[in-house]
py3Dmol code that shows the C-alpha trace and the ligand (Angstrom):
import py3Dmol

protein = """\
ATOM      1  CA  UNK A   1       0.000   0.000   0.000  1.00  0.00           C
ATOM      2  CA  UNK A   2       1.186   3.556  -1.166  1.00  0.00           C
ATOM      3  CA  UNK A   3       1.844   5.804   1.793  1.00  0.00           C
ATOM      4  CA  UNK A   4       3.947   8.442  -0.273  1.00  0.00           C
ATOM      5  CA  UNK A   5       4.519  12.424   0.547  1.00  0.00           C
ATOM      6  CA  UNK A   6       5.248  14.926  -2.407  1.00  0.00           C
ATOM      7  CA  UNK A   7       7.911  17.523  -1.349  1.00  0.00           C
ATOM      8  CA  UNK A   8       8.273  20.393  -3.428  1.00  0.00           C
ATOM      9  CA  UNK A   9       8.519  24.272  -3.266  1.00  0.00           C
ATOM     10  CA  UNK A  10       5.132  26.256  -4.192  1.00  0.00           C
ATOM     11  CA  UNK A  11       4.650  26.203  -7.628  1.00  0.00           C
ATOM     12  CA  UNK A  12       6.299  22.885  -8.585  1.00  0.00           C
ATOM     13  CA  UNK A  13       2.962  20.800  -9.185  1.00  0.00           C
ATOM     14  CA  UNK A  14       2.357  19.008  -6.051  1.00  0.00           C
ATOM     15  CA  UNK A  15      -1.048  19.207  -6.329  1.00  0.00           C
ATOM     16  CA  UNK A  16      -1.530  18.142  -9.972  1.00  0.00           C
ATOM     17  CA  UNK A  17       0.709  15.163  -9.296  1.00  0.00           C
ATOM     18  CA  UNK A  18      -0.227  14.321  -6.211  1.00  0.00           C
ATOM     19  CA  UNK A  19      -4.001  13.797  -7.735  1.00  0.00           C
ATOM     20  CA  UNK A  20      -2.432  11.463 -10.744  1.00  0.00           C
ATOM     21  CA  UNK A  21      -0.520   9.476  -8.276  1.00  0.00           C
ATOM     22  CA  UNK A  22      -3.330   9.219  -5.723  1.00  0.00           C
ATOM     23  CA  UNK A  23      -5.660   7.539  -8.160  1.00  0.00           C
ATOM     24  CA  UNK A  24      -3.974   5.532 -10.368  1.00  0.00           C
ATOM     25  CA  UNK A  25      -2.628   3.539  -6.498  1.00  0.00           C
ATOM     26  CA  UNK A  26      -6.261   3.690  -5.421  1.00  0.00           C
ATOM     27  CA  UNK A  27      -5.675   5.866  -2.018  1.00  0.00           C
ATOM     28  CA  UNK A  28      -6.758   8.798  -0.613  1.00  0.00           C
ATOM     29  CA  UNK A  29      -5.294  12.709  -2.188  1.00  0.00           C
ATOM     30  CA  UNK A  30      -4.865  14.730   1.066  1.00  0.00           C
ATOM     31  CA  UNK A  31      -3.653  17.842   0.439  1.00  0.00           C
ATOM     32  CA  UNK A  32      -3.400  20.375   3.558  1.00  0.00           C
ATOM     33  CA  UNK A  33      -3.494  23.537   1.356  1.00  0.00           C
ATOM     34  CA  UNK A  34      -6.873  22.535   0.002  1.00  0.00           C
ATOM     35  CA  UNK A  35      -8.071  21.539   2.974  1.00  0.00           C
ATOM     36  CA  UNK A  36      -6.946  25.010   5.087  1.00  0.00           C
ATOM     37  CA  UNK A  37      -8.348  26.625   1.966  1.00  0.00           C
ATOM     38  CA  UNK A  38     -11.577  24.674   2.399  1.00  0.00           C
ATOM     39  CA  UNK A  39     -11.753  25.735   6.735  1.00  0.00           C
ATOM     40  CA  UNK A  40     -11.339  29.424   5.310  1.00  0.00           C
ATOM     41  CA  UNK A  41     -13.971  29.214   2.984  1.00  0.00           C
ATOM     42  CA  UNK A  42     -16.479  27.726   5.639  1.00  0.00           C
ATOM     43  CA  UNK A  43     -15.257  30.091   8.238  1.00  0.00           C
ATOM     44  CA  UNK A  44     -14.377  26.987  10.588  1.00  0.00           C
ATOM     45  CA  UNK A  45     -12.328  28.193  13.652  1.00  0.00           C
ATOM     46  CA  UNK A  46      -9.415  26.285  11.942  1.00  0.00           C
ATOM     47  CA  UNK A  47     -10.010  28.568   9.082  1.00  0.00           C
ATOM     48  CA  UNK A  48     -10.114  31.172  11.128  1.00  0.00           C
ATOM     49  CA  UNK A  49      -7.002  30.627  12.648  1.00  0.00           C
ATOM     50  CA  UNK A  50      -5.172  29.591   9.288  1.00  0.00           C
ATOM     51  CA  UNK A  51      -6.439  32.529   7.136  1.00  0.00           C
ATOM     52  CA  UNK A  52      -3.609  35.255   7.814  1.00  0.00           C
ATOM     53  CA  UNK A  53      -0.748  33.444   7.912  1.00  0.00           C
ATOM     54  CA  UNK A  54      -2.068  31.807   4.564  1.00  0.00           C
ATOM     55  CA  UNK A  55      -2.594  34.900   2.845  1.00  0.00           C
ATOM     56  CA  UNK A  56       1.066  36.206   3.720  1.00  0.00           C
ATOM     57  CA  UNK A  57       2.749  33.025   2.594  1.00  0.00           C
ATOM     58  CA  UNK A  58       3.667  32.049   6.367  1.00  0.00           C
ATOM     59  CA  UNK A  59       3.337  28.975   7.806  1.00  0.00           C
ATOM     60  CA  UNK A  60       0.197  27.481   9.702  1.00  0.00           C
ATOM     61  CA  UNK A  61       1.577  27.067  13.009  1.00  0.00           C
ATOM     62  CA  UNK A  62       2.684  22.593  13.398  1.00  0.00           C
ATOM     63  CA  UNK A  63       0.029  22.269  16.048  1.00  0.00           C
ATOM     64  CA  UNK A  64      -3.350  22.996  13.856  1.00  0.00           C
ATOM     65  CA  UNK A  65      -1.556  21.748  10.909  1.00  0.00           C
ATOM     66  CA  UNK A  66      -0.690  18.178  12.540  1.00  0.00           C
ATOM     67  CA  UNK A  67      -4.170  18.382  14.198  1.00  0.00           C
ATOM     68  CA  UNK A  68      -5.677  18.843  10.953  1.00  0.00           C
ATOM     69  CA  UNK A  69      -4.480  15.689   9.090  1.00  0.00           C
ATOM     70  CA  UNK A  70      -4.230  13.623  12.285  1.00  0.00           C
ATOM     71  CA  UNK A  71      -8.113  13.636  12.310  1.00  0.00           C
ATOM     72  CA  UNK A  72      -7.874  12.991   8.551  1.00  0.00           C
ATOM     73  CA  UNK A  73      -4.690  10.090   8.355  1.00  0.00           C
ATOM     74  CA  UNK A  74      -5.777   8.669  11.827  1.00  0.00           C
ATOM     75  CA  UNK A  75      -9.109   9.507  12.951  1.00  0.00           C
ATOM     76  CA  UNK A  76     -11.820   6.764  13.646  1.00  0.00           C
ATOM     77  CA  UNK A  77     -10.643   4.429  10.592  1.00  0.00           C
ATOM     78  CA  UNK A  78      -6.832   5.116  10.460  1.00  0.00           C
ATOM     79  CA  UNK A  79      -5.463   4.884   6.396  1.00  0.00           C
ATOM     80  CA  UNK A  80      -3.225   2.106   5.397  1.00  0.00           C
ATOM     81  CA  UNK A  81      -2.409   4.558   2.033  1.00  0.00           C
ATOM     82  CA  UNK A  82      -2.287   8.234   1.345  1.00  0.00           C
ATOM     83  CA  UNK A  83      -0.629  10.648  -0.582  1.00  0.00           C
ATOM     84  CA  UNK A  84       0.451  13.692   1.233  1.00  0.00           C
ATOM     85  CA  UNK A  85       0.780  16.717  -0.399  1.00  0.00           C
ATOM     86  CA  UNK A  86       1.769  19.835   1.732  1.00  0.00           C
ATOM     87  CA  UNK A  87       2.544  17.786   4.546  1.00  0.00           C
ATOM     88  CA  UNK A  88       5.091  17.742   6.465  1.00  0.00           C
ATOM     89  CA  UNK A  89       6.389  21.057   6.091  1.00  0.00           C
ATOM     90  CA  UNK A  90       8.530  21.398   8.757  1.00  0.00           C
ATOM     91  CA  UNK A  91      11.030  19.309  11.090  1.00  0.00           C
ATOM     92  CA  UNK A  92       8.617  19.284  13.985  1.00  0.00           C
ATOM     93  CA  UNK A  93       5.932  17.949  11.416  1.00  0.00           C
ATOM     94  CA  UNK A  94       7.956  15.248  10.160  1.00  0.00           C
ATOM     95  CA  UNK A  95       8.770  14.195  13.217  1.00  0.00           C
ATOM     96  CA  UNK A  96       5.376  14.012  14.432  1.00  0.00           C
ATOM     97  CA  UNK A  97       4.444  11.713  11.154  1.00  0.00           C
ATOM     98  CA  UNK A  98       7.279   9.795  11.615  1.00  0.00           C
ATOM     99  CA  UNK A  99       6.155   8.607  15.148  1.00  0.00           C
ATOM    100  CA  UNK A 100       2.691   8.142  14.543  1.00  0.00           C
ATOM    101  CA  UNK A 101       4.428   5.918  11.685  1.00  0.00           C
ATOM    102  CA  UNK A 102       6.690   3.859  13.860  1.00  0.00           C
ATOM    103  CA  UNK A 103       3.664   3.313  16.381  1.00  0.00           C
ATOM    104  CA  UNK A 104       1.137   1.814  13.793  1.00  0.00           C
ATOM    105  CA  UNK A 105       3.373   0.552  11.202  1.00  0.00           C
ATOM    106  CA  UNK A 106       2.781   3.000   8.928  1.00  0.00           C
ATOM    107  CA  UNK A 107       5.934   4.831   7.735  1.00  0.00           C
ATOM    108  CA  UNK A 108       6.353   6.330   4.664  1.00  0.00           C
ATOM    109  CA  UNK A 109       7.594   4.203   1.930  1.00  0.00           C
ATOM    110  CA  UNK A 110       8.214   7.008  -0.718  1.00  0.00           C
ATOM    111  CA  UNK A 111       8.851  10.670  -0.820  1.00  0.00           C
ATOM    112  CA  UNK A 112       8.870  12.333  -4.071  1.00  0.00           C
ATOM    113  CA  UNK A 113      11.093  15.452  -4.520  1.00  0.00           C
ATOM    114  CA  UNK A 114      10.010  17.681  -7.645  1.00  0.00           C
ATOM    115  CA  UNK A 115      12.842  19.543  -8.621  1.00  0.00           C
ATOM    116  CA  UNK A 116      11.789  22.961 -10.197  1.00  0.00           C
ATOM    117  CA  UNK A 117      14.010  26.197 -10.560  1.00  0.00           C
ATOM    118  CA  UNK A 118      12.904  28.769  -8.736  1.00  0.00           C
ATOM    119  CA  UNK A 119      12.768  30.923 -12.002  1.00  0.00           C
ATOM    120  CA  UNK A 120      10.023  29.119 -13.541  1.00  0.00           C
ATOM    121  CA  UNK A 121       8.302  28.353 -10.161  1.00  0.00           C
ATOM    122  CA  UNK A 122       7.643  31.916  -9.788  1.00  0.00           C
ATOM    123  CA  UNK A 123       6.213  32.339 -13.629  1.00  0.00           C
ATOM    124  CA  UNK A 124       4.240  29.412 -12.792  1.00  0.00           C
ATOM    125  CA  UNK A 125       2.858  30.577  -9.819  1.00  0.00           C
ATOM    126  CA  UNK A 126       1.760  34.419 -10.873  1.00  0.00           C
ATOM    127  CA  UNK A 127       0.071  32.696 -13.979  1.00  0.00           C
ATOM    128  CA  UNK A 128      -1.984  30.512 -11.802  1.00  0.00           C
ATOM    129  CA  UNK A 129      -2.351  33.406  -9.388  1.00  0.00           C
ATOM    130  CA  UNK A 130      -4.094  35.558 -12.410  1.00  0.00           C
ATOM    131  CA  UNK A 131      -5.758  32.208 -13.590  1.00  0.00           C
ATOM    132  CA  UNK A 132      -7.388  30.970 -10.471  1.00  0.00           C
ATOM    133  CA  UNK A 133      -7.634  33.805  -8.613  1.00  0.00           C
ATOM    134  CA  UNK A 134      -5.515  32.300  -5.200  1.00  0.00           C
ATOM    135  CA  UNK A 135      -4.860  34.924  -3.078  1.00  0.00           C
ATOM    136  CA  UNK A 136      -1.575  34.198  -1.807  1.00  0.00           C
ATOM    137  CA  UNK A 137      -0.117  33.812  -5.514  1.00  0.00           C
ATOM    138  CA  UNK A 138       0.635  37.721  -5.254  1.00  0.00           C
ATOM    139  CA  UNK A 139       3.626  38.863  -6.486  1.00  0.00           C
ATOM    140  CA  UNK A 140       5.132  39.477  -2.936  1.00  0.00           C
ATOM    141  CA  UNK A 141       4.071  36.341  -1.604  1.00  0.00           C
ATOM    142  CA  UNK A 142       5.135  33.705  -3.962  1.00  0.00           C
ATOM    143  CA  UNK A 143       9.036  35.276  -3.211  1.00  0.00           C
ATOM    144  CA  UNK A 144       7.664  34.637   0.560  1.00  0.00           C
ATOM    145  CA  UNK A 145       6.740  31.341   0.096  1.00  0.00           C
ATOM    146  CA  UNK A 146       9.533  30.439  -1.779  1.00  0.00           C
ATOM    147  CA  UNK A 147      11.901  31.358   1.031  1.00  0.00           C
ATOM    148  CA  UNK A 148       9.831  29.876   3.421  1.00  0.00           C
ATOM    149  CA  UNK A 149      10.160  26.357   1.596  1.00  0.00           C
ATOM    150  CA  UNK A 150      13.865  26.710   1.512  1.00  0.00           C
ATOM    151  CA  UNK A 151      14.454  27.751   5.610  1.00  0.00           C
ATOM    152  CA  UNK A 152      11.333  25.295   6.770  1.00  0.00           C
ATOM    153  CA  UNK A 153      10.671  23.064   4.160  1.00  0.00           C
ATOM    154  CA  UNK A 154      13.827  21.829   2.321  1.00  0.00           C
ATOM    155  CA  UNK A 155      15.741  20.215   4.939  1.00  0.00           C
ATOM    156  CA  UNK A 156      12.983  17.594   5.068  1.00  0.00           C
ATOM    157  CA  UNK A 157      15.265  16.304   1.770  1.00  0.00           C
ATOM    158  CA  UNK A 158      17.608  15.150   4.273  1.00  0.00           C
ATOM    159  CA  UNK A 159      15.298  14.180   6.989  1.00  0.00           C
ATOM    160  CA  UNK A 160      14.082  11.516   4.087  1.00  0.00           C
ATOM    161  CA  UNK A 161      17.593  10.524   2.382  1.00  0.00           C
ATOM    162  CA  UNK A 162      19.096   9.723   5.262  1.00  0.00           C
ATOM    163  CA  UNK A 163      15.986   7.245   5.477  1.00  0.00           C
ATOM    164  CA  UNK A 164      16.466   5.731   2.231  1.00  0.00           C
ATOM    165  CA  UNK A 165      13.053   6.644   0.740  1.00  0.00           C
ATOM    166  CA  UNK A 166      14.249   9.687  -1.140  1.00  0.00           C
ATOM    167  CA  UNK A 167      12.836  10.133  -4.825  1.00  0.00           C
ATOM    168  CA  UNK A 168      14.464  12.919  -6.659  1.00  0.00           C
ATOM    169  CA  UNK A 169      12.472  13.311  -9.635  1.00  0.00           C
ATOM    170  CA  UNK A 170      12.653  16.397 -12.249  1.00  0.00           C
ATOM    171  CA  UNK A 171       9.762  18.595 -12.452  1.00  0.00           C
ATOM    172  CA  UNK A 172      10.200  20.498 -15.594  1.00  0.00           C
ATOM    173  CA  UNK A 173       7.821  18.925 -18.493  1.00  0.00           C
ATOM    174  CA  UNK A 174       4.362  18.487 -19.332  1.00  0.00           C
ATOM    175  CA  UNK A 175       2.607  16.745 -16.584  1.00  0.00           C
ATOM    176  CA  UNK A 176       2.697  13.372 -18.413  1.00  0.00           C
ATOM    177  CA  UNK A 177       6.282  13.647 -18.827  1.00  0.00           C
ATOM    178  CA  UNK A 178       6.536  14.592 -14.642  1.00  0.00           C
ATOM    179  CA  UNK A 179       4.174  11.616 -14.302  1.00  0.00           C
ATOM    180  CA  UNK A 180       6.145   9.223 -15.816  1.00  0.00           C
ATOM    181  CA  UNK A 181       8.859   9.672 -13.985  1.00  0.00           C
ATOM    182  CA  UNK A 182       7.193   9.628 -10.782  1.00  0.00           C
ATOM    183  CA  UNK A 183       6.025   6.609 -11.361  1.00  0.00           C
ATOM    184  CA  UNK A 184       9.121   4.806 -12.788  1.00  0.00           C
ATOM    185  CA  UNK A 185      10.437   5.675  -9.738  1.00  0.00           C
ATOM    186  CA  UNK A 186       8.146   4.727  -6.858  1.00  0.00           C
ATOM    187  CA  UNK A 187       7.541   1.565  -9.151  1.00  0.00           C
ATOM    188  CA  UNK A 188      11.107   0.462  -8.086  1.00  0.00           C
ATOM    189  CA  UNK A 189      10.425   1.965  -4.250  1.00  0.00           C
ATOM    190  CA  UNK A 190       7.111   0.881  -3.238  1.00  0.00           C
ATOM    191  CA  UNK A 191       5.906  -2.064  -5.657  1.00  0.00           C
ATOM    192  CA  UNK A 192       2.218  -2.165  -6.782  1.00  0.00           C
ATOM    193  CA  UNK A 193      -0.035  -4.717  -4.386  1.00  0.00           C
TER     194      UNK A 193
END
"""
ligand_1 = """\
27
LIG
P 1.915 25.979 -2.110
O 2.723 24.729 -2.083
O 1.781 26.553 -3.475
O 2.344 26.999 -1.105
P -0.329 24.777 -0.638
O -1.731 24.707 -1.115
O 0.379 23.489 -0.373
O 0.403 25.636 -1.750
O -0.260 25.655 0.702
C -0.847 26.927 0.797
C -0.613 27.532 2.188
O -1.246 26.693 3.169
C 0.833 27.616 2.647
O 1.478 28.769 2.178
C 0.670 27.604 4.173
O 0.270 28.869 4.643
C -0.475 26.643 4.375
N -0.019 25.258 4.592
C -0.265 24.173 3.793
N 0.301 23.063 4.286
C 0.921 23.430 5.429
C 1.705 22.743 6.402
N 1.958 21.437 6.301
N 2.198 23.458 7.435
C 1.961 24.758 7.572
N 1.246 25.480 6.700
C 0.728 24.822 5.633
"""
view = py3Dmol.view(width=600, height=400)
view.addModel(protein, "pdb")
view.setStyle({"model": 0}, {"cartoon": {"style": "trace"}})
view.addModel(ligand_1, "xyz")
view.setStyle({"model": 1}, {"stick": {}})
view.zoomTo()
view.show()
């Protein structure tokens, strides 16, 4: 069973791949930007909590963030398979998955890096911005964001190679091309069945 996370900066197609991946293994998509996205919308006191540091590319703080997919990963019927997308974001994050891993045999067995560079992450990212209408794909924020993935985010890469489960896979093509090689690659990590 696939129990993979995608880690990539903002703008490198997480979510697009994420989706792909999720359904052609037959698990669960759980992506914590949609679902902050989703508290704001309904106003929850999650969203509520979430909505500013969202809209100036910071951080939602580890402890609603690892409450938020705790109820989703391992709420009344824990998952045997995911695909996390978003998630973990930070050290403490990891760390927190990681032990609720160990203590119901459910580790990762993949992690997909998308490698983008940061020049055509940020053309990516104000076209979507203008396309979709996301508030946080401002100008000013995406730069945010982007340095926010490289202090918080990006030594998770190491956190993950040093546990053998790193996937470094390129992220500049179509999305069939990126697809392909995702799944080359967690074909030889995590076998189907
Ligand atoms: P992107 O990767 O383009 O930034 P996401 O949809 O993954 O888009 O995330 C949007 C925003 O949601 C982030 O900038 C952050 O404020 C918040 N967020 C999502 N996931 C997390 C997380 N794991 N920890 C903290 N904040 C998060």
């Amino acid at each position: 069973m696939l129990r993979a996370l995608l880690l990539a900066p903002p703008g490198a197609g997480k979510g697009t791949q994420g989706e792909l991946l999720a359904k052609e293994r037959g698990v669960p998509h759980l992506a914590t930007g949609d679902m902050l996205r989703r508290h704001v919308a309904e106003g929850t006191d999650i969203g509520k909590r979430a909505q500013t540091y969202m809209e100036q590319g910071e951080l939602v703080p580890d402890e609603i963030v690892n409450q938020l997919v705790g109820q989703a990963v391992a709420g009344d019927e824990p998952l045997e398979g995911f695909v996390l997308d978003g998630f973990p974001r930070t050290l403490e994050q990891a760390k927190a998955a990681y032990d609720y891993g160990l203590a119901n045999n459910r580790t990762f067995n993949a992690v997909v890096s998308l490698v983008v560079p940061e020049k055509e992450l940020v053309r990516r990212m104000l076209a979507r911005g203008e396309a979709h209408g996301r508030t946080d794909d401002t100008e000013e924020t995406v730069h945010r964001r982007q340095l926010v993935y490289e202090e918080s985010t990006k030594p998770l890469v190491e956190f993950y190679r040093d546990r053998g489960i790193l996937i470094e896979v390129d992220g500049v093509g179509t999305v069939d091309e990126v697809a392909d090689r995702i799944r080359t690659a967690i074909d030889a990590l995590a076998p189907q069945g």
